[in-house]
VOTI-232897 format. One record per atom (N, C-alpha, C): atom name; residue number from 0; residue in one letter; y negated, x negated, z. Coordinates in Angstrom, 1 decimal. Layout:
('CA' NUM 'A' (Y X Z))
...
// end
This chain:
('N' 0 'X' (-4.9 34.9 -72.6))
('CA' 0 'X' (-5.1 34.9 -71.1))
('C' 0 'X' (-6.5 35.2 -70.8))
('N' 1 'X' (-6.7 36.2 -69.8))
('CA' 1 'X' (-8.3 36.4 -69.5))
('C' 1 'X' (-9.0 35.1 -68.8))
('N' 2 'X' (-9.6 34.5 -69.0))
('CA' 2 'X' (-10.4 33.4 -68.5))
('C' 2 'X' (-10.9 33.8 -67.4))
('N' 3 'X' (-12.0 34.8 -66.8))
('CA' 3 'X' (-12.3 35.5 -65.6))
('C' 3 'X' (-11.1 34.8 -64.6))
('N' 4 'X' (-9.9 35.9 -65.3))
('CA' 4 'X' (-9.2 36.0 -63.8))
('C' 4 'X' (-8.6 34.0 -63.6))
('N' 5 'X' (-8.3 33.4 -64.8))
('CA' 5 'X' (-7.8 31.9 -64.8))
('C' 5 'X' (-9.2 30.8 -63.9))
('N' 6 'X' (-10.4 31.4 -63.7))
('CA' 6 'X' (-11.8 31.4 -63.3))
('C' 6 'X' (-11.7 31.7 -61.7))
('N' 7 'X' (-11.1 32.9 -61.4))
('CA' 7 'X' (-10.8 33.5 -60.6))
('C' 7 'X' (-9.7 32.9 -59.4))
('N' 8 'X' (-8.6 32.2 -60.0))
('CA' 8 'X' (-7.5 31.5 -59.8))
('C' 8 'X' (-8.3 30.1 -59.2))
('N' 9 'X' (-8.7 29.4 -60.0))
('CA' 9 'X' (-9.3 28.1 -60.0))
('C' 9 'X' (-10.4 28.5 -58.7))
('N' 10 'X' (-11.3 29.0 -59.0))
('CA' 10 'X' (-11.7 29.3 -57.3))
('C' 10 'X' (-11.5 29.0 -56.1))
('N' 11 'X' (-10.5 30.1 -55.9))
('CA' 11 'X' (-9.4 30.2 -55.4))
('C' 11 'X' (-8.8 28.5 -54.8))
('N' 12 'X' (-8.1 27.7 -55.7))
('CA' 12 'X' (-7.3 27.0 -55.7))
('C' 12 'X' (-8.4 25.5 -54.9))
('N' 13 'X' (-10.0 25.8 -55.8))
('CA' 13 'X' (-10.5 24.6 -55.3))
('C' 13 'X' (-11.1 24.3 -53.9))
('N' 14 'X' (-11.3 26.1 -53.3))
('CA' 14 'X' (-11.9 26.3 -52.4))
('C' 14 'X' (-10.4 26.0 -51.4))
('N' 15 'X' (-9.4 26.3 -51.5))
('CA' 15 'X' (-8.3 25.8 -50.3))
('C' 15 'X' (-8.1 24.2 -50.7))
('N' 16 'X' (-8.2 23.7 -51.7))
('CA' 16 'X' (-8.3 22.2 -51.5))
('C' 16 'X' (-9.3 21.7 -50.7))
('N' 17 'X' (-10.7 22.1 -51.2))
('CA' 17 'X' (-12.0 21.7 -50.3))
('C' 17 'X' (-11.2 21.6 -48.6))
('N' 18 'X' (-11.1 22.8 -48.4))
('CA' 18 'X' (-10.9 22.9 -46.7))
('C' 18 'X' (-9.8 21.8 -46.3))
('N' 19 'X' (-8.7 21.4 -47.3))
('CA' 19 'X' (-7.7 20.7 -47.1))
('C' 19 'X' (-7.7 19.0 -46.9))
('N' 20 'X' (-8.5 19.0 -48.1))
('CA' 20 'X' (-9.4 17.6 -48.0))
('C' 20 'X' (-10.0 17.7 -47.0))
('N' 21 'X' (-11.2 18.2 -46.5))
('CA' 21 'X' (-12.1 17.9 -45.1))
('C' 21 'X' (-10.8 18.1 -43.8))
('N' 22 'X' (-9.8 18.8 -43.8))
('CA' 22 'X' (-9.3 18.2 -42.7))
('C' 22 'X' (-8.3 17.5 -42.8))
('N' 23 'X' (-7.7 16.7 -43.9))
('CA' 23 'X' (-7.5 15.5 -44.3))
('C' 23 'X' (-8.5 14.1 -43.7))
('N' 24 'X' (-9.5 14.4 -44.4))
('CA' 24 'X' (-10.7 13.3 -43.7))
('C' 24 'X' (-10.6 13.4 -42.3))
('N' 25 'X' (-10.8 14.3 -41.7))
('CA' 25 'X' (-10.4 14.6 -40.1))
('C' 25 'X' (-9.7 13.8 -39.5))
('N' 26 'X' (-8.9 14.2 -39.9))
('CA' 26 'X' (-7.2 13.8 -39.4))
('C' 26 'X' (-6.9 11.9 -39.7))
('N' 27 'X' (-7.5 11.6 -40.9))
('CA' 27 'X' (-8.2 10.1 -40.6))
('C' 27 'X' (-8.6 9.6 -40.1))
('N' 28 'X' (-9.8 10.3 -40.1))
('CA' 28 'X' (-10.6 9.5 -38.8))
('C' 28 'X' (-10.3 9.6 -37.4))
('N' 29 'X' (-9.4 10.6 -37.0))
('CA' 29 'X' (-8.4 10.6 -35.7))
('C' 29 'X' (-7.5 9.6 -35.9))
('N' 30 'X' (-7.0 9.5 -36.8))
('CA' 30 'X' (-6.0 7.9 -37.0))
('C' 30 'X' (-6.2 6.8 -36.6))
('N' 31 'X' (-7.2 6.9 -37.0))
('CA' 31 'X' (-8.1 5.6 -37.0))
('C' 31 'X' (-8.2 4.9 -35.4))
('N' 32 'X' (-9.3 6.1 -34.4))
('CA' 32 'X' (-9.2 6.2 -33.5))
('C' 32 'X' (-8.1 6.0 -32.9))
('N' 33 'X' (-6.7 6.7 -33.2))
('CA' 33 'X' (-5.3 6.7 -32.4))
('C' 33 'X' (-5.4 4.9 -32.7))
('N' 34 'X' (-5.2 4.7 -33.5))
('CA' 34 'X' (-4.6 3.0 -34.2))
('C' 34 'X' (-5.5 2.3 -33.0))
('N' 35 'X' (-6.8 2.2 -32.9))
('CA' 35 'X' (-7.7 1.6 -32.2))
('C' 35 'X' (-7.3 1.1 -30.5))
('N' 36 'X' (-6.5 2.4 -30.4))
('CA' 36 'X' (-6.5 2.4 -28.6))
('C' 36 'X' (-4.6 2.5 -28.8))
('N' 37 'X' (-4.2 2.3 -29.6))
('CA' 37 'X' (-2.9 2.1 -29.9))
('C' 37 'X' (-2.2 3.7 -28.9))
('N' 38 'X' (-2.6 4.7 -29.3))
('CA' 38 'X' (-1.9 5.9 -28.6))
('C' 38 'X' (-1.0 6.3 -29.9))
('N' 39 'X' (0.0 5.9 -29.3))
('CA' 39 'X' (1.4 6.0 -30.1))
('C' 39 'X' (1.5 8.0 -29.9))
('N' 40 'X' (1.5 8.6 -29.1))
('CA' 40 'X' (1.5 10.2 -29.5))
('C' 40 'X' (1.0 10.6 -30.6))
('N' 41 'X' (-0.5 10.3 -30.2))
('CA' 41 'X' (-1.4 10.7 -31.3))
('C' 41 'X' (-1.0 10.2 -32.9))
('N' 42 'X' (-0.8 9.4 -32.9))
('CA' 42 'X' (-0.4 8.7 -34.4))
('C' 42 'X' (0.7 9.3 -34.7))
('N' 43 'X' (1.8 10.3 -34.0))
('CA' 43 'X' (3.0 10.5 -34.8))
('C' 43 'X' (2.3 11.8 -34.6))
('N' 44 'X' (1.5 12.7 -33.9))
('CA' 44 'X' (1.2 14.1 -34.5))
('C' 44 'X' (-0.1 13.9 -35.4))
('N' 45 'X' (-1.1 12.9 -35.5))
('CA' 45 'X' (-1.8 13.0 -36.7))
('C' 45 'X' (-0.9 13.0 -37.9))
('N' 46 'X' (0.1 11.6 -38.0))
('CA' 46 'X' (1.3 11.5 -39.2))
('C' 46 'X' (1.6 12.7 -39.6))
('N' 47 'X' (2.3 13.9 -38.9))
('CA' 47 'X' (3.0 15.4 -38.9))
('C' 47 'X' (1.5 15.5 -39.6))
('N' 48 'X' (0.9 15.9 -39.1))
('CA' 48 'X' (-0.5 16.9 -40.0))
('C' 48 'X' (-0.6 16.3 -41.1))
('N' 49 'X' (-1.0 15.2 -41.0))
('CA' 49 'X' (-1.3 14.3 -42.3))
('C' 49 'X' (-0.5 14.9 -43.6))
('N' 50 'X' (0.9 14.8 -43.2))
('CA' 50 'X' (1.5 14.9 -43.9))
('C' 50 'X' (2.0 16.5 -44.8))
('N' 51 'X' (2.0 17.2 -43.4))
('CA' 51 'X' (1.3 18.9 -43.8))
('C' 51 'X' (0.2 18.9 -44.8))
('N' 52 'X' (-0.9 18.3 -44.8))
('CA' 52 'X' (-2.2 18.8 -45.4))
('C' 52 'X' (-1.7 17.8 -47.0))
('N' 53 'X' (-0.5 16.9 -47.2))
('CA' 53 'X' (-0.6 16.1 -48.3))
('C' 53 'X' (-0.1 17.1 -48.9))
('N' 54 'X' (1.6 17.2 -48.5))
('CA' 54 'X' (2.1 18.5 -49.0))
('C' 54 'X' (1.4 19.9 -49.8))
('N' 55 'X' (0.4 20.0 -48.8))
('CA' 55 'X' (-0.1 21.3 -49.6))
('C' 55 'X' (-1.2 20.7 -51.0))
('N' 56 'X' (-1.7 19.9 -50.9))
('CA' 56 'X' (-2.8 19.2 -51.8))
('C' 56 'X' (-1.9 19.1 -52.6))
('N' 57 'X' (-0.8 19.1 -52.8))
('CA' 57 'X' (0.3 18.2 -54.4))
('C' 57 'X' (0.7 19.6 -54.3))
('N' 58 'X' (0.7 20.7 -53.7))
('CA' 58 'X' (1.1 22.2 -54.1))
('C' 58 'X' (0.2 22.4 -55.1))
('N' 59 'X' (-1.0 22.4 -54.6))
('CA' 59 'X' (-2.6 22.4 -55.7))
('C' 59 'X' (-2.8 22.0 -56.6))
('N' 60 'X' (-2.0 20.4 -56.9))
('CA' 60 'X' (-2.5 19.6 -57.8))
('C' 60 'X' (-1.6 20.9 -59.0))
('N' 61 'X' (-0.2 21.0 -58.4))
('CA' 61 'X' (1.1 21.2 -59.1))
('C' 61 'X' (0.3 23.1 -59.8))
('N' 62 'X' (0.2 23.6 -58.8))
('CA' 62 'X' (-0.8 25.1 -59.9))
('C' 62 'X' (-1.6 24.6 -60.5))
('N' 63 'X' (-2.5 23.7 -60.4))
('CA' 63 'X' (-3.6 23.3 -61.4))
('C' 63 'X' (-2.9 22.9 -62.9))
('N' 64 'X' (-1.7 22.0 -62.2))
('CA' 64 'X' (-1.2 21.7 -63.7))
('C' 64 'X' (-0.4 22.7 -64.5))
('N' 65 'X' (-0.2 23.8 -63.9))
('CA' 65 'X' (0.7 24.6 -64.6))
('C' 65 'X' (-0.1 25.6 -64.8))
('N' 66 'X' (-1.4 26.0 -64.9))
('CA' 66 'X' (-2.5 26.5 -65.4))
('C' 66 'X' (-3.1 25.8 -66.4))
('N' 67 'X' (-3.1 24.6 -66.2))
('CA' 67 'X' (-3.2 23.9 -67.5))
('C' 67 'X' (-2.4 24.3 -68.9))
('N' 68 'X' (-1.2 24.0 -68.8))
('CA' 68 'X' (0.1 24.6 -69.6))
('C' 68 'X' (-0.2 25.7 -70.3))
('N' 69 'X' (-0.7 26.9 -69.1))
('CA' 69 'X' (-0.6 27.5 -69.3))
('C' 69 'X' (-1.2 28.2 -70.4))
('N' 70 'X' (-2.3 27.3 -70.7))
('CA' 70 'X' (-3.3 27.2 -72.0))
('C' 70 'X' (-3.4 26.5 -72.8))
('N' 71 'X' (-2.1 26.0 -73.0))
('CA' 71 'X' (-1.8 25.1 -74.3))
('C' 71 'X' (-2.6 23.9 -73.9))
('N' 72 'X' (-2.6 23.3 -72.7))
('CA' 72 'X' (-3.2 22.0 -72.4))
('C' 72 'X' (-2.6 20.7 -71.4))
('N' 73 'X' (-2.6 19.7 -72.1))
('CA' 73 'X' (-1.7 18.7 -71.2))
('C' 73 'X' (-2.5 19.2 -69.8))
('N' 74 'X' (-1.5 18.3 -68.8))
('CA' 74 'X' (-2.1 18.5 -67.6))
('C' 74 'X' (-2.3 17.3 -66.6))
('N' 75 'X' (-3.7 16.9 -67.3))
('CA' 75 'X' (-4.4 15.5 -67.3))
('C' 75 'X' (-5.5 16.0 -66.3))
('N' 76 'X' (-6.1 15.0 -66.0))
('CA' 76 'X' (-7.2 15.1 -65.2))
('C' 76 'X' (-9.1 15.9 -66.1))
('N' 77 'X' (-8.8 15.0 -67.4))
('CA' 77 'X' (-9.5 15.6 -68.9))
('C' 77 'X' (-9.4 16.6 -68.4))
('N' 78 'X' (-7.7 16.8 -69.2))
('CA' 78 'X' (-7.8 18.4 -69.7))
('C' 78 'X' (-7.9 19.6 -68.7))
('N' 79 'X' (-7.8 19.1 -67.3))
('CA' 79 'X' (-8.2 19.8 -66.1))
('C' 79 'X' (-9.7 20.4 -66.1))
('N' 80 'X' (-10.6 19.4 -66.4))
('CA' 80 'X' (-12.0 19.5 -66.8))
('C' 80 'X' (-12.3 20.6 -68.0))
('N' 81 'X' (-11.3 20.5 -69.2))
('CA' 81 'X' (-11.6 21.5 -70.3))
('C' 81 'X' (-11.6 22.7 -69.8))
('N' 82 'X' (-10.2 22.9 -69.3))
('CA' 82 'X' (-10.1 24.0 -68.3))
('C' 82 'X' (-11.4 24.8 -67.9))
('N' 83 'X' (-12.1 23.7 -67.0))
('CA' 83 'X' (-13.4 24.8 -66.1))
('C' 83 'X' (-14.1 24.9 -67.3))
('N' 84 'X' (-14.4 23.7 -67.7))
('CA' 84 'X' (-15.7 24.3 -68.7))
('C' 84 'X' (-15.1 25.8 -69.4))
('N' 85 'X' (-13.7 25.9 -69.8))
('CA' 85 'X' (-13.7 26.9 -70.6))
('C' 85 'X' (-14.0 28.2 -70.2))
('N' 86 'X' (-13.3 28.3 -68.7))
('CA' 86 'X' (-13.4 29.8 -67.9))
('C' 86 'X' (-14.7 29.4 -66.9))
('N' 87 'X' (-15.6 28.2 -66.8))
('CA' 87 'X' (-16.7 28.4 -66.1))
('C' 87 'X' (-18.0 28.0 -66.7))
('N' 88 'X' (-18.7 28.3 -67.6))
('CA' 88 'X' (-20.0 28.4 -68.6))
('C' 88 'X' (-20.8 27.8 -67.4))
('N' 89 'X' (-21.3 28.3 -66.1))
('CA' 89 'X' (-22.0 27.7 -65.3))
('C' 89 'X' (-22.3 26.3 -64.6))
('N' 90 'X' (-20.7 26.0 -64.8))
('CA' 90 'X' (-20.3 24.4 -64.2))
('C' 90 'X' (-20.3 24.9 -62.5))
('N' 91 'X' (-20.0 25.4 -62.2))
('CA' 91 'X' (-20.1 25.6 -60.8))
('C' 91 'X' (-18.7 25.2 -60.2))
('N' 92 'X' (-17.6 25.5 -60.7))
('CA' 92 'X' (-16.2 25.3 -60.3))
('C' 92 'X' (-16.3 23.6 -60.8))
('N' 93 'X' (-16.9 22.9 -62.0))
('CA' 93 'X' (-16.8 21.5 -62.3))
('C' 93 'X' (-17.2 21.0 -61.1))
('N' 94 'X' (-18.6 21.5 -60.3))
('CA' 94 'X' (-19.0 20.5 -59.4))
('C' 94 'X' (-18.1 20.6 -58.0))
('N' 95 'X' (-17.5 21.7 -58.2))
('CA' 95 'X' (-17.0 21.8 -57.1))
('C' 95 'X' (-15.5 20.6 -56.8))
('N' 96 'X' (-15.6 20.7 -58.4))
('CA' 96 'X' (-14.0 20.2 -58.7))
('C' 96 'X' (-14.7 18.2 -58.0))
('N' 97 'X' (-16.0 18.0 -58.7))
('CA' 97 'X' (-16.0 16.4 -58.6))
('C' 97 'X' (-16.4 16.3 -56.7))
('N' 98 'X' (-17.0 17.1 -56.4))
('CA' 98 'X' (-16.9 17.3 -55.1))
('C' 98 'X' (-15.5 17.1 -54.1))
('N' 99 'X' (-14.9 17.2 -54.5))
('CA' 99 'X' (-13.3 17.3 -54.3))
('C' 99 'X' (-13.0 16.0 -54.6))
('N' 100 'X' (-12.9 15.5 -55.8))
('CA' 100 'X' (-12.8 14.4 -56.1))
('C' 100 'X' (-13.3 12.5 -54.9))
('N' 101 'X' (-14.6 13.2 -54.9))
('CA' 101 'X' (-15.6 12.2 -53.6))
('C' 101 'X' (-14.8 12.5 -52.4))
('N' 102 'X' (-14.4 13.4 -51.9))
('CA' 102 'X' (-13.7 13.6 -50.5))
('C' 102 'X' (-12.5 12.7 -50.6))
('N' 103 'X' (-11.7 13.4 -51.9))
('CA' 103 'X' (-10.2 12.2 -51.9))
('C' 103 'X' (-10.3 11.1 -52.1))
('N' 104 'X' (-11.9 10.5 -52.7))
('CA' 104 'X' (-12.1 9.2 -52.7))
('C' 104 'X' (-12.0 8.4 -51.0))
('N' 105 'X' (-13.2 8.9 -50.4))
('CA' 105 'X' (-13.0 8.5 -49.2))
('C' 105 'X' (-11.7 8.5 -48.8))
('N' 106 'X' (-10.6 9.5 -48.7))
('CA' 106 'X' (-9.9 9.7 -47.5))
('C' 106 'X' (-9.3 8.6 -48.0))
('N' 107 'X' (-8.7 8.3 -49.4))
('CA' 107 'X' (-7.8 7.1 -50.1))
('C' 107 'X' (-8.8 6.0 -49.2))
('N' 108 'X' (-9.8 5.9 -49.5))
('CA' 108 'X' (-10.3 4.8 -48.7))
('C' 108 'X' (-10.2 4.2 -47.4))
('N' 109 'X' (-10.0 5.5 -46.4))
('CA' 109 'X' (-9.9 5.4 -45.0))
('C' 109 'X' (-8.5 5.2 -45.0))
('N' 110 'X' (-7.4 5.3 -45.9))
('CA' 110 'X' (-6.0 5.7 -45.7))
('C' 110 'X' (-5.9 4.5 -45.6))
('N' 111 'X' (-6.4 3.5 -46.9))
('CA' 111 'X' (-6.1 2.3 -47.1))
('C' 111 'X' (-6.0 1.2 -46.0))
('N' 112 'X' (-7.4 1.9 -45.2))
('CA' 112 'X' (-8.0 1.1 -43.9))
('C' 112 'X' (-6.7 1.3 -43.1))
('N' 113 'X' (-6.3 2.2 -42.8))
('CA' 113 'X' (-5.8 2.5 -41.6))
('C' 113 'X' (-4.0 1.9 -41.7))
('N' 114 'X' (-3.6 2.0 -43.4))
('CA' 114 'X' (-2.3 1.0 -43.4))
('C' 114 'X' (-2.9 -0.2 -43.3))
('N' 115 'X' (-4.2 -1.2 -44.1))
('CA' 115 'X' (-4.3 -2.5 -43.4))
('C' 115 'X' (-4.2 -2.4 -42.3))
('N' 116 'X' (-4.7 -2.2 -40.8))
('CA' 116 'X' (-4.6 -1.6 -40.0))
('C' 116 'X' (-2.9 -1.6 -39.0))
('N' 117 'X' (-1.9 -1.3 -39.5))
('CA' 117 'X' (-0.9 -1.4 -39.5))
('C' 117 'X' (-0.2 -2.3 -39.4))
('N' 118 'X' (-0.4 -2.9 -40.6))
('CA' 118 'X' (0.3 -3.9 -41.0))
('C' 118 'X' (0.2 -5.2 -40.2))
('N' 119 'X' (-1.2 -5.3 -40.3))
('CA' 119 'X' (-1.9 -6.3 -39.0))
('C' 119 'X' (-1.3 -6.3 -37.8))
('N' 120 'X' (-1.5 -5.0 -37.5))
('CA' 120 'X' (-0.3 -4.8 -36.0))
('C' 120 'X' (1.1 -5.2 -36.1))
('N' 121 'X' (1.8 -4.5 -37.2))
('CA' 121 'X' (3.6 -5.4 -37.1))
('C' 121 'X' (3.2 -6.3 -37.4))
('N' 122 'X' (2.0 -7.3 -37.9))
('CA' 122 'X' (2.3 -9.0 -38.8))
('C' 122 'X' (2.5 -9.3 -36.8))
('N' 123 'X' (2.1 -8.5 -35.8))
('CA' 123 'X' (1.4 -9.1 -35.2))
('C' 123 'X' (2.7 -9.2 -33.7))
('N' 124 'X' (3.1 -8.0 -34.0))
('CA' 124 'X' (4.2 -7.8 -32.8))
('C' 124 'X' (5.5 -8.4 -33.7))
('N' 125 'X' (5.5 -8.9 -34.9))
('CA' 125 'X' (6.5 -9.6 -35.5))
('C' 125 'X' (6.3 -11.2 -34.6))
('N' 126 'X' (4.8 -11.7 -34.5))
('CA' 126 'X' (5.2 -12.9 -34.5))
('C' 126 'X' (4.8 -13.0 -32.7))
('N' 127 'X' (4.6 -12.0 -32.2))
('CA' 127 'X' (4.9 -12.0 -30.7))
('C' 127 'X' (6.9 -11.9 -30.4))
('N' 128 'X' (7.7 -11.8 -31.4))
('CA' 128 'X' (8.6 -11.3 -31.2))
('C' 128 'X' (9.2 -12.6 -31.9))
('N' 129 'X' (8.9 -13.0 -32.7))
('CA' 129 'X' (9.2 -14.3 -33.0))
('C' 129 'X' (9.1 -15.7 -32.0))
('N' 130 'X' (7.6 -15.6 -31.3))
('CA' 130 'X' (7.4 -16.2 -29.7))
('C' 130 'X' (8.9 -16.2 -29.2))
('N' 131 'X' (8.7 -14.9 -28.6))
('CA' 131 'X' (10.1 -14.7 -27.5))
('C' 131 'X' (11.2 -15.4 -28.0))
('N' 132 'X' (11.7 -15.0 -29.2))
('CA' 132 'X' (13.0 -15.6 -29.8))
('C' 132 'X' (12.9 -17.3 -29.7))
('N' 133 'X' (11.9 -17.6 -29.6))
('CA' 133 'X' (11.8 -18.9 -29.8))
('C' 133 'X' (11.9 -19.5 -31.0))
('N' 134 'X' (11.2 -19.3 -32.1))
('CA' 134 'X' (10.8 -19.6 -33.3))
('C' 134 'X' (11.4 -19.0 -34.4))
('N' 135 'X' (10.8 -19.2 -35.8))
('CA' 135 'X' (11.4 -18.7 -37.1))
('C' 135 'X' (13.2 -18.8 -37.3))
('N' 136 'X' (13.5 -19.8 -36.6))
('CA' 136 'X' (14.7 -20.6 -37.4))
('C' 136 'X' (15.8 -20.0 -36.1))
('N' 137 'X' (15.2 -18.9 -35.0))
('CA' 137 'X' (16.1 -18.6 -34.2))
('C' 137 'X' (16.2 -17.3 -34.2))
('N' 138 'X' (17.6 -16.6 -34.0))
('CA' 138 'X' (17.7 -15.7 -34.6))
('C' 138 'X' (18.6 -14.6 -33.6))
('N' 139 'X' (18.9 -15.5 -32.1))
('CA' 139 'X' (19.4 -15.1 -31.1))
('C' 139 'X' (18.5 -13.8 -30.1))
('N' 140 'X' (19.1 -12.7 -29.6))
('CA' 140 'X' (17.9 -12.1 -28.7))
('C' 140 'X' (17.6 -12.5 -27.5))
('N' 141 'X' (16.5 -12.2 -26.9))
('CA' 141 'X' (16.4 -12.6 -25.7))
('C' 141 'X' (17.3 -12.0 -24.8))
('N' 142 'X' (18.1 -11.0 -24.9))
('CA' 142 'X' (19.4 -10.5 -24.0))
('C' 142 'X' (21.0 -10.0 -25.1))
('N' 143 'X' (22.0 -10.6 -24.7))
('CA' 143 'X' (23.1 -10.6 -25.4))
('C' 143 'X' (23.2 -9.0 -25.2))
('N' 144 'X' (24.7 -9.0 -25.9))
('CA' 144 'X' (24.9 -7.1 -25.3))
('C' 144 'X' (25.4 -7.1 -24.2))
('N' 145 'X' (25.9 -8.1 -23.8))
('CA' 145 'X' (26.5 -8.0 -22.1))
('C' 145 'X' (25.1 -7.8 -21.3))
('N' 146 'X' (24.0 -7.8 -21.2))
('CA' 146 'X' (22.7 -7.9 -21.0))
('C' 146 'X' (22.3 -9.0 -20.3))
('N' 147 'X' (23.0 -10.3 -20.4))
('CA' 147 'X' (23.0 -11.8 -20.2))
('C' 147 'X' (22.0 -12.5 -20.8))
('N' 148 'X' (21.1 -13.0 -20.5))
('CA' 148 'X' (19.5 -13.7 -20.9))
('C' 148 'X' (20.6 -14.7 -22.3))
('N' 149 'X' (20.2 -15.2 -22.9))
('CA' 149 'X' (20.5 -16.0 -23.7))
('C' 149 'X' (18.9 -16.7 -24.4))
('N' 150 'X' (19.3 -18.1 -24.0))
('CA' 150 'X' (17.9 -19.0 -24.7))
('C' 150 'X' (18.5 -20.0 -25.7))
('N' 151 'X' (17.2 -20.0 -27.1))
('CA' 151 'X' (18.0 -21.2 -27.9))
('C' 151 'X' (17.7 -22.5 -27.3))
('N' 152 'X' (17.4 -23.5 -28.0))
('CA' 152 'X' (16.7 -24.7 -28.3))
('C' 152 'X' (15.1 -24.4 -27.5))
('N' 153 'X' (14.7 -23.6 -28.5))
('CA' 153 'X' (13.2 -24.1 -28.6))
('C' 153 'X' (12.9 -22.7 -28.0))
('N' 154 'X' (13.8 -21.9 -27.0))
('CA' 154 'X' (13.3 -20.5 -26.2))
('C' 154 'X' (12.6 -20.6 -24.9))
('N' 155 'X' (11.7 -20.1 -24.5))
('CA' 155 'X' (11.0 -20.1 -23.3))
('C' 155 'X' (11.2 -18.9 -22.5))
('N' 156 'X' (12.1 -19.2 -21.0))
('CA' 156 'X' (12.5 -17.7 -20.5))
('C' 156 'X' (11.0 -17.5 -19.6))
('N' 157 'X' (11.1 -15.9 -20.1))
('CA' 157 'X' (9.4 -15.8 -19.5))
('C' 157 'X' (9.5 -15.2 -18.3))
('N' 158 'X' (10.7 -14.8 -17.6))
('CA' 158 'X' (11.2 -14.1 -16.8))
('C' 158 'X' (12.0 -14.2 -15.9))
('N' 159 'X' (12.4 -14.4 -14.6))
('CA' 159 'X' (13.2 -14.6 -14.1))
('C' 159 'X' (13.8 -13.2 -13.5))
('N' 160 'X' (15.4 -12.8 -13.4))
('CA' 160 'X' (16.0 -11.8 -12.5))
('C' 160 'X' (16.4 -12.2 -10.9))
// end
């Protein structure tokens, strides 16, 4: 296999990751924002992108690994590394590669943030919703399906019709 062109390939492959990751990070930190001011739009078309730009990054990962193979090499993170050294003498594609690496660090970071984030919010509209029902141990809704108010024991109607 000519290394140049495997050199050539990898390029290629790290430079559409770079751009993918940075608008990955993007699209985070718009999350983030969306989560903040609770704009439910925003959060389901960041989600759609988000999820566009993951898709394509696991396209990347998936050539990288089968470039690996393709050289008689597992397709580890390592042997991803052998790889450049072998078709790049300069290390230029390595720094590029750990460069890449720092970006997916962060966004994993901010991702993290942004499902804490989440979760907080349902612990939180769980136990606002738990209020209404009138405690853990009640399990009735605040309107039947006839759409008839229904209170337990321990329910507080917060409303009158």
């Amino acid at each position: 296999m000519d290394l140049a062109l495997v050199a050539e390939h990898m390029q290629s492959l790290l430079g559409e990751e770079a751009v993918l990751l940075s608008e990955l990070e993007a699209l985070l930190d718009r999350e983030t924002e969306a989560l903040k001011h609770d704009n439910l739009a925003e959060i389901e078309h960041v989600g759609h992108e988000r999820h566009r730009c993951v898709d394509a990054l696991m396209r990347i990962d998936s050539e990288r690994r089968v470039a690996c193979r393709m050289l008689g090499l597992a397709d580890g993170r390592a042997q991803f590394e052998q790889l450049l050294d072998r078709c790049d003498a300069s290390g230029s594609l390595k720094s590029r590669w750990h460069a890449g690496l720092e970006i997916a660090a962060r966004c994993k970071d901010r991702n993290d943030r942004n499902g804490a984030v989440v979760s907080a919010k349902l612990r939180r509209v769980e136990a606002l919703l738990m209020t209404v029902r009138g405690g853990p141990n009640t399990v009735a809704p605040v309107y039947a399906a006839s759409g008839q108010r229904r209170l337990s024991a321990r329910g507080l109607e917060l409303g009158c019709a």
